[in-house]
C-alpha positions in Angstrom: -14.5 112.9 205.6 -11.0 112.8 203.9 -7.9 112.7 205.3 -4.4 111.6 204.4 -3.8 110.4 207.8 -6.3 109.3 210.5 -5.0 108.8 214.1 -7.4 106.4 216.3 -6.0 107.2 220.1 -4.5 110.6 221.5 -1.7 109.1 223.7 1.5 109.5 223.4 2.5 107.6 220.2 -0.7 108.6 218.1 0.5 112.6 219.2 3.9 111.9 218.3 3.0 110.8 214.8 0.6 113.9 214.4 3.7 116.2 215.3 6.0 114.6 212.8 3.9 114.1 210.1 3.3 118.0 209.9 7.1 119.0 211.3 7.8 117.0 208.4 5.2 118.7 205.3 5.7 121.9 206.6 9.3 121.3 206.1 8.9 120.2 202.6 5.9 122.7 201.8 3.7 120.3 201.7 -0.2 120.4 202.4 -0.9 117.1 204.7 -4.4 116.2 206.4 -4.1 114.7 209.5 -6.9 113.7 211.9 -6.7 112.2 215.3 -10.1 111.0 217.1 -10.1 110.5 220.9 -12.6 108.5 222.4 -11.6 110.8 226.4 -14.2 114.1 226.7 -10.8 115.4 225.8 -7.0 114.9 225.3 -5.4 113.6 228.4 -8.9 112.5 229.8 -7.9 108.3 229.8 -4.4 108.8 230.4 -3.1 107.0 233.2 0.7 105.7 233.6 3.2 106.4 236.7 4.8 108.1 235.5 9.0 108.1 234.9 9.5 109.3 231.5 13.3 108.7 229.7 12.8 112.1 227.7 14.8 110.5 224.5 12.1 110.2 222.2 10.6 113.6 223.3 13.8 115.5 222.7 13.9 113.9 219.1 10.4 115.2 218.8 11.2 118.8 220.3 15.0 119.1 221.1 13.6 122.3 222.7 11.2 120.9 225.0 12.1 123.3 227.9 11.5 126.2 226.1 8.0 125.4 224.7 7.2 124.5 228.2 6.9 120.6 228.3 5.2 119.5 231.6 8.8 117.7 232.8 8.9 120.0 236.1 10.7 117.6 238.8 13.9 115.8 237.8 14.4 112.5 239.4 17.0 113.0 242.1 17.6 109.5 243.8 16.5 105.7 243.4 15.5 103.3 245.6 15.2 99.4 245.4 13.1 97.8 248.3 11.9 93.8 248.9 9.3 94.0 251.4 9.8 90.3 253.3 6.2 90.5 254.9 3.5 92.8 255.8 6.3 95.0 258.5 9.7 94.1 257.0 11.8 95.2 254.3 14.8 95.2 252.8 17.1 98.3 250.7 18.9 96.6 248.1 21.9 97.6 247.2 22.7 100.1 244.2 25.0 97.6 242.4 22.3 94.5 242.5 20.0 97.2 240.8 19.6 96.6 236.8 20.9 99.4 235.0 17.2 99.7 233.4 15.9 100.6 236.6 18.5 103.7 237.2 16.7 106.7 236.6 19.1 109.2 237.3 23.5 108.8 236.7 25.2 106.8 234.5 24.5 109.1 231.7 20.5 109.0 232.4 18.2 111.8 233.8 14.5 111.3 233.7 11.6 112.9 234.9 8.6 112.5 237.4 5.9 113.2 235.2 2.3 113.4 234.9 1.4 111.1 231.5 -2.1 112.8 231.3 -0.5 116.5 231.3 2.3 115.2 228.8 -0.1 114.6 226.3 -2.3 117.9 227.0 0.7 119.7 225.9 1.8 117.3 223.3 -1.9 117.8 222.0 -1.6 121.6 222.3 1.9 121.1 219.6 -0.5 118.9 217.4 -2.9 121.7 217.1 -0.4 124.3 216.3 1.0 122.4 213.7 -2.2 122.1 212.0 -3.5 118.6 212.8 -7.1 118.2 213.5 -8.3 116.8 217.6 -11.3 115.5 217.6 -12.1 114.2 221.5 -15.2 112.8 222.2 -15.8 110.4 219.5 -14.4 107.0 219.4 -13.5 104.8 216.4 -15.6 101.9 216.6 -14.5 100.0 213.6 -11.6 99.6 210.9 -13.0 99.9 207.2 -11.4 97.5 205.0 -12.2 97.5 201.4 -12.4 93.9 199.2 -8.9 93.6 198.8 -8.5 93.7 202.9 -6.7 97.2 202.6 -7.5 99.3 205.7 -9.0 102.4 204.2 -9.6 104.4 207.6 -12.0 104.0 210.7 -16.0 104.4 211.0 -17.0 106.6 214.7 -19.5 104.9 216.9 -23.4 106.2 216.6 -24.0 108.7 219.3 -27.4 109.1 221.5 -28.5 105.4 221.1 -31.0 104.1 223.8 -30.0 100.8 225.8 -32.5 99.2 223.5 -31.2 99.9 220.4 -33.0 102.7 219.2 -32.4 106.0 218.5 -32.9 108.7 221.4 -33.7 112.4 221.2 -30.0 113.4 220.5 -28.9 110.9 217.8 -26.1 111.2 215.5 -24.6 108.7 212.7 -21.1 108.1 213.3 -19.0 109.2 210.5 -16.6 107.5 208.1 -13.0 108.9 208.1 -11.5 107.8 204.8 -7.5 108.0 205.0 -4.6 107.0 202.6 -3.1 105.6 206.2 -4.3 105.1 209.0 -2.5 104.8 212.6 -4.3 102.6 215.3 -2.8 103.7 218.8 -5.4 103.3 220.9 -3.5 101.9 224.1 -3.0 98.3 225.5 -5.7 95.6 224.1 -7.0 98.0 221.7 -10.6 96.8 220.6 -10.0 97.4 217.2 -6.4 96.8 217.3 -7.1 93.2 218.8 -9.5 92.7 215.5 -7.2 93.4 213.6 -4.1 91.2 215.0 -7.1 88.5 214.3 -7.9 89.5 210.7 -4.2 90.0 209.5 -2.8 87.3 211.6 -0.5 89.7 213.0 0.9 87.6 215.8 1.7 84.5 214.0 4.6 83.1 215.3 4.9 85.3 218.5 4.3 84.6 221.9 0.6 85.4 223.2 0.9 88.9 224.6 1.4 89.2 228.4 -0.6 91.7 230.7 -0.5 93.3 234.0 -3.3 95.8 235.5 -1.3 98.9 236.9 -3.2 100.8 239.9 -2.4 104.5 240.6 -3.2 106.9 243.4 -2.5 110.7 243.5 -1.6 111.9 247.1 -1.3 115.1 248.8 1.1 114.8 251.4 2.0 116.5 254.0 5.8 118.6 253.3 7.9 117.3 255.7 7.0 113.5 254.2 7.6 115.0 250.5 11.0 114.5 248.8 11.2 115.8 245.1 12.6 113.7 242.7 13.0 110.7 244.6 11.4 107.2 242.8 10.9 104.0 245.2 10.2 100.5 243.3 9.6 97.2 245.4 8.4 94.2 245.0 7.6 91.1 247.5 4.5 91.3 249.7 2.2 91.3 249.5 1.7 89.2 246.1 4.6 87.1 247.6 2.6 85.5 250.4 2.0 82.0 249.4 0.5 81.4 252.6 -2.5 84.1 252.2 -3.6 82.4 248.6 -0.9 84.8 247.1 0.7 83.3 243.6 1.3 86.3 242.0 3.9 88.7 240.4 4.3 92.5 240.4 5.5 95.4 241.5 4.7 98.7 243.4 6.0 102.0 242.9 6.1 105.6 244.9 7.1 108.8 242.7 7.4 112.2 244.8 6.5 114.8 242.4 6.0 118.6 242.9 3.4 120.7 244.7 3.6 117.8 248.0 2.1 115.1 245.7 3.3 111.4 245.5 2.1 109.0 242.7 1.4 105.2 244.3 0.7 102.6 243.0 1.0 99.0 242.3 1.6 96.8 238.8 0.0 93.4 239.6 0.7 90.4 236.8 -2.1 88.9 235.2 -0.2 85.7 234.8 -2.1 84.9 238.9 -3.9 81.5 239.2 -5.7 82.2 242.3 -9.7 83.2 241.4 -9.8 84.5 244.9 -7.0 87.3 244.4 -8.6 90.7 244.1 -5.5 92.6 242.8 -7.8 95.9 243.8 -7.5 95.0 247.5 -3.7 94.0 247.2 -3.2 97.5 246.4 -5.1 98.6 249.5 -3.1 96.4 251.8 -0.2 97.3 250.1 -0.5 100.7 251.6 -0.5 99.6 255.0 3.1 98.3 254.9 5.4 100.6 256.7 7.7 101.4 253.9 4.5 102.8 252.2 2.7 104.1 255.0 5.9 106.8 256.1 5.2 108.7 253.2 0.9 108.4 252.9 0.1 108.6 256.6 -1.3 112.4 257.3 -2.0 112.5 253.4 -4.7 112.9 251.5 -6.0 111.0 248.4 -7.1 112.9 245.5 -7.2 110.7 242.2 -7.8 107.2 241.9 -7.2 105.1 238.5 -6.6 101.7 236.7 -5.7 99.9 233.5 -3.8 97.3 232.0 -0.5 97.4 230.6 0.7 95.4 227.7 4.3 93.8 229.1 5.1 90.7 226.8 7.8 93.0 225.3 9.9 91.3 222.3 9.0 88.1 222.3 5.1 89.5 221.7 5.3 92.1 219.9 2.9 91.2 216.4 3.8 92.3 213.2 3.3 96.1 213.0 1.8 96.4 209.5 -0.9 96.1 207.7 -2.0 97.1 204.1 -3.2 101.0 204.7 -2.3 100.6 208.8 0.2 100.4 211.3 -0.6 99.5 214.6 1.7 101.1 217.0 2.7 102.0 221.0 1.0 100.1 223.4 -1.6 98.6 220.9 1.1 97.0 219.7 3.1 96.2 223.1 6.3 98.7 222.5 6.2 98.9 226.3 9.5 97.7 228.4 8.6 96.6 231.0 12.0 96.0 232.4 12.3 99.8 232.7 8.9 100.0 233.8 8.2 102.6 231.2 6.6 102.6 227.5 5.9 106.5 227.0 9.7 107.0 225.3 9.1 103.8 223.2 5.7 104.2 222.8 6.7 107.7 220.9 9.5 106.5 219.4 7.2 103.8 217.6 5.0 107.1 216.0 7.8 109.1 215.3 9.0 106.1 212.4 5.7 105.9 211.7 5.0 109.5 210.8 8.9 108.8 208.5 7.9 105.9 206.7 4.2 107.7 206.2 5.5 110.6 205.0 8.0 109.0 202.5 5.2 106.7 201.4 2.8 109.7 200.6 5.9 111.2 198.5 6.6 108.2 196.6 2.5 107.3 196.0 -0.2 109.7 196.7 -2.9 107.1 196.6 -1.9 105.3 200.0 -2.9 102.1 201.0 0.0 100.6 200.5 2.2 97.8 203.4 4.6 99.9 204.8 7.4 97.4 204.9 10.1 100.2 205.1 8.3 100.8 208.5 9.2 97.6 209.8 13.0 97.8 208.5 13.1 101.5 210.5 11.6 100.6 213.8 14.2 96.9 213.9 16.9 99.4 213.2 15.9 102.2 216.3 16.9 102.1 219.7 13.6 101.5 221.0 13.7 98.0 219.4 17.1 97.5 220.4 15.6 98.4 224.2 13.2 95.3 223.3 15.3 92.9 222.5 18.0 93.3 225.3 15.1 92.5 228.0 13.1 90.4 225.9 13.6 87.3 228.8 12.9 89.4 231.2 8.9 88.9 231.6 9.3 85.2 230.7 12.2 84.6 233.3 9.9 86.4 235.8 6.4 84.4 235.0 9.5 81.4 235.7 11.6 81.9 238.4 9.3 84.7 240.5 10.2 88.2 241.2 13.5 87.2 242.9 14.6 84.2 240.2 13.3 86.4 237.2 15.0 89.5 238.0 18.4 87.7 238.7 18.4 86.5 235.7 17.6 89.5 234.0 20.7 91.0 235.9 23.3 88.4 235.2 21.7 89.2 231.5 22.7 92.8 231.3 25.7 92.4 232.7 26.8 90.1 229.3 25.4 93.0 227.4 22.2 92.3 227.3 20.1 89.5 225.5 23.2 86.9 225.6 21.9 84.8 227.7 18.7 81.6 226.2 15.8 83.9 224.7 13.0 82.4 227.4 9.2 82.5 226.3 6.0 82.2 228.0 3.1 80.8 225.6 0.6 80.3 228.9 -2.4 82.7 228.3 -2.8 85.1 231.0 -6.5 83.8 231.5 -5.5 80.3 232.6 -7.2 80.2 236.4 -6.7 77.4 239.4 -10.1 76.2 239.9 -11.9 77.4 242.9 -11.9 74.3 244.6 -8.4 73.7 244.4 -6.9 77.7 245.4 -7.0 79.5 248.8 -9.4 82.0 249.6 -7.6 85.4 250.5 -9.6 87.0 253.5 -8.9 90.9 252.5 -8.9 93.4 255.6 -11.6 96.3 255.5 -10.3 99.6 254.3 -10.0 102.1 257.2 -10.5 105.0 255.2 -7.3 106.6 255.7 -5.2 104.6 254.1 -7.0 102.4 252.0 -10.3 102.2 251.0 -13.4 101.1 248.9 -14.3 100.4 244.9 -17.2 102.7 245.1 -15.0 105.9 246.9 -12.1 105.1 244.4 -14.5 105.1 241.6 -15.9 108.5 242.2 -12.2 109.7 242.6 -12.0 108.6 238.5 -14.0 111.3 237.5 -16.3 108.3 235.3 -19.0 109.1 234.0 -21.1 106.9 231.2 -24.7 107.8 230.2 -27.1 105.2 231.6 -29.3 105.1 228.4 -27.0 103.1 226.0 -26.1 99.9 224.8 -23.8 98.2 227.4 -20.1 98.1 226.1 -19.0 95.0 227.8 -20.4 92.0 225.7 -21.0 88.7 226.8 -20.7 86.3 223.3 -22.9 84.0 225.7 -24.8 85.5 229.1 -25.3 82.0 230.5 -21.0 81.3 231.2 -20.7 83.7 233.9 -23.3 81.7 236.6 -23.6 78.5 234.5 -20.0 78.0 234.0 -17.5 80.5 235.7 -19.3 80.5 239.4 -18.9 76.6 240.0 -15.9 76.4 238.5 -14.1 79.9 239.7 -16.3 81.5 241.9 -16.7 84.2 239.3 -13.2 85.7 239.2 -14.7 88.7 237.6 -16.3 90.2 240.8 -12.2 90.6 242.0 -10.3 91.2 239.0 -12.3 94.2 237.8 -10.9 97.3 239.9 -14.4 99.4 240.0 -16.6 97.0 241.1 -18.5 96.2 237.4 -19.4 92.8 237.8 -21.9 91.6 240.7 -22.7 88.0 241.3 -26.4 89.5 242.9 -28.6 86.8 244.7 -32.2 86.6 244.0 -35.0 84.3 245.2 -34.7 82.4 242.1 -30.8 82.0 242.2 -27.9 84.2 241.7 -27.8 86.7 238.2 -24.5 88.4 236.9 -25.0 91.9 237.0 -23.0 94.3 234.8 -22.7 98.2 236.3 -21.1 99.4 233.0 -21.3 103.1 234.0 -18.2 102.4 236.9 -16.2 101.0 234.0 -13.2 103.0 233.7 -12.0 101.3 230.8 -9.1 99.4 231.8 -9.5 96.0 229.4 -9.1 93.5 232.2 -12.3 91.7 231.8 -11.0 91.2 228.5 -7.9 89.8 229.0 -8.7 87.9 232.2 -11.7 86.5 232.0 -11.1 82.7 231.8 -13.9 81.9 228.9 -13.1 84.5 227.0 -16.5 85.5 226.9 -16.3 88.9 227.9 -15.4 91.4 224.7 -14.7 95.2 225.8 -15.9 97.9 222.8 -15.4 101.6 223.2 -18.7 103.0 224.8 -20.2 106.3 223.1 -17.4 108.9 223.3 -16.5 110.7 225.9 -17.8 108.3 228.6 -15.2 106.6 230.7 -12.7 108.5 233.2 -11.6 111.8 233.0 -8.5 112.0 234.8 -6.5 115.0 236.2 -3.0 115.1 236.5 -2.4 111.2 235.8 
């Protein structure tokens, strides 16, 4: 199949191109093909953020957002800082120690509780309208590339193959969609977009890309706990607690929404050493703390999710373009992570897209080309400009810790942003303390109220993969995990994934790695954290994986 434009990923910044591109041919009379394939059962299905959205790129998109209904239903009405000392203290800080990229509401700025998955639903629903083609269910497997390395669109992955190989009762080819462009946006540590960093050498020069896995739980709670509008951020315990084998970063987060639901969750930093730290059981604990617990206590959870989240910022961020592609949003890391937020960027990165596509396509019908005028138009937006003011900020915190880092990032913004030394972090995030040489973290068992299980939370995910296929998450050698990574880190992977995929299972003849690929909710951690580098995440067949409500 033909198109002018093929989309891989319907998030926010692949949606946001698909809106643009056909706000802008139907403005010039144009016909335009565009296609966007979503590997979710449907749009919205693998969407999981916070979620505080800064509405700027969105009224750029639709100045009348409110009118067409845009899911932005509860306005943030107050802020709140907190540094939790130890597992029962805490401390408010102050309104004027808070960095201004943090302020969701004054000062000119009034954002929304939101849910991401519902944002794109509608954004979706706009798409269609406009004329661009959805098609969830089927995920892009591969990038073609024609002889003289142009990226001439994406091939779908087979459907109905058998774990062996073979072709089962319901197979079907996967299908070649051709494009003059095409737009990879398929969410932090894209599989194809991490090919194709490798083939173009996209991040030469850059910093390696820095990740964190962000947890989130949707609670019922009951209404006298329930304040609309209000967003809590802390850091501190219990990744602060040196003492219980803690070493690493992060931060948690508590969004009151609307209907009696809060949004909890926690954002821990890859960048941790210890192999004993299950950042899935940090959460749980996390939950327990008082400052938490006021709010949850009496509630009731009803969705449970994870993924990882692409925070390197500036100082990360690969080169964009590519002969025939861009890679954009989150695939690319547009994220700021100082704000805690990527949605606004994330669409502001598709919105010049869709521009410098559109103009392309007027100049040369034929496509293919480098869109250097893309690069030009994304160093001149705001969202860039947003980059590069809190480009030290990850760096200074991987540094100094929560406390150092975000004083420095402070004393930064208050010269205006990105005066002070540009600091970089070229550690990979895999780099792990042997076993020998860290502290073992002795995790308390859930009590089922407030915090709980892998198995339970996986259920609560909605995932669903069918058992007769290939398994998605490849090992480039099946010996490393027992030979090489149990000795040396007691297999970190057993912690680090949050649904319980990898098993270290002991059997008469000695221990095996199991892999349960049908809990995977595809969050890219094993990818990222694994410290061989021997584990490669691929999309599954389409429409496997989570299916999320209201996330």
């Amino acid at each position: 199949m033909d198109f002018d434009v093929v989309i891989v990923g319907a998030g926010p910044s692949g949606l946001a191109a698909a809106c643009r591109l056909m706000q802008q041919a139907q403005a010039a009379e144009r016909e335009l093909s565009v296609c966007v394939v979503e590997k979710g059962s449907e749009v919205g299905a693998h969407i999981l953020s916070g979620a505080v959205l800064e509405p700027r790129a969105l009224a750029e998109l639709f100045p009348d957002w409110a009118e067409r209904g845009a899911p932005l239903k509860t306005a943030v009405t107050r802020d709140d800082l907190y540094l939790l000392k130890d597992a029962e203290k805490a401390q408010k800080l102050p309104g004027a120690l808070v960095p201004k990229s943090l302020h969701n509401v004054g000062h000119g700025t009034q954002n929304y509780i939101i849910s991401a998955g519902n944002l794109c639903r509608w954004l979706g629903e706009q798409a269609e309208a406009l004329g661009v083609e959805i098609f969830p269910g089927f995920a892009a497997q591969e990038a073609l590339i024609d002889d003289d390395g142009i990226v001439r669109g994406i091939v779908t992955g087979d459907m109905g193959v058998a774990a062996d190989g073979s072709e089962g009762a319901n197979y079907m080819p996967g299908m070649e969609l051709r494009a003059k462009y095409t737009l990879f946006c398929e969410g932090a540590r894209g599989h194809i977009g991490k090919r194709l960093i490798e083939r173009f050498d996209l991040a030469a020069g850059r910093d390696p890309q820095h990740y964190a896995i962000g947890f989130k739980e949707l609670w019922d709670i009951p209404a006298e706990q329930h304040e609309p509008g209000l967003v809590v951020h802390g850091s501190g315990w219990p990744l602060s607690d040196k003492a219980a084998g803690g070493d690493g970063h992060g931060g948690w987060f508590l969004y009151h929404g609307d209907d009696n639901q809060v949004m909890v969750g926690l954002i821990v930093d890859l960048s941790y050493r210890n192999p004993y730290l299950s950042p899935f059981d940090e959460f749980q604990r996390l939950k327990h703390h008082p400052q938490l617990k006021r709010y949850l206590e009496g509630g009731k959870r009803v969705a449970y999710g994870a993924r990882a989240i692409a925070k390197g910022g500036a100082n990360c961020l690969p080169k964009m373009t590519m002969p025939g592609a861009l890679l954009l949003g989150c695939d690319a890391g547009t994220l700021n992570f100082a704000k805690i937020k990527g949605i606004h960027t994330a669409m502001k990165s598709g919105l010049v897209a869709a521009e410098s596509v559109f103009e392309a396509l007027a100049e040369d019908d034929a496509g293919g080309r480098e869109l250097t005028a893309f690069t030009q138009a994304w160093e001149s937006s705001w969202a860039w400009q947003e980059l590069q003011a809190s480009r030290s900020f990850g760096p200074a915190v991987h540094r100094y810790g929560t406390l150092g880092g975000g004083a420095y990032y402070f004393v930064d913004q208050l010269l205006g942003g990105g005066k002070l030394p540009t600091l970089h972090d070229t550690t990979p995030d895999y780099r792990l303390t042997p076993a020998a040489e860290a502290t073992r973290i002795d995790y308390p068992k859930p009590d089922g109220k407030l915090s709980f299980d892998k198995p339970s939370s996986v259920f609560l995910s909605n995932t669903n993969h069918d058992e007769d296929q290939p398994c998605h998450l490849r090992l480039s050698d099946p010996s490393i995990p027992i030979e090489k990574n149990l000795p040396e880190y007691a297999e970190p992977a057993q912690r680090y994934c949050p649904v319980g995929v990898y098993e270290v299972v002991e059997e008469s003849d000695g221990p095996r790695f199991q892999i349960n690929f049908q809990n995977c909710i595809h969050c890219k951690t094993c990818d990222i954290k694994d410290p061989a580098q021997n584990i490669t995440w691929v999309a599954p067949e389409g429409g496997g994986g989570p299916n999320y409500p209201n996330m």
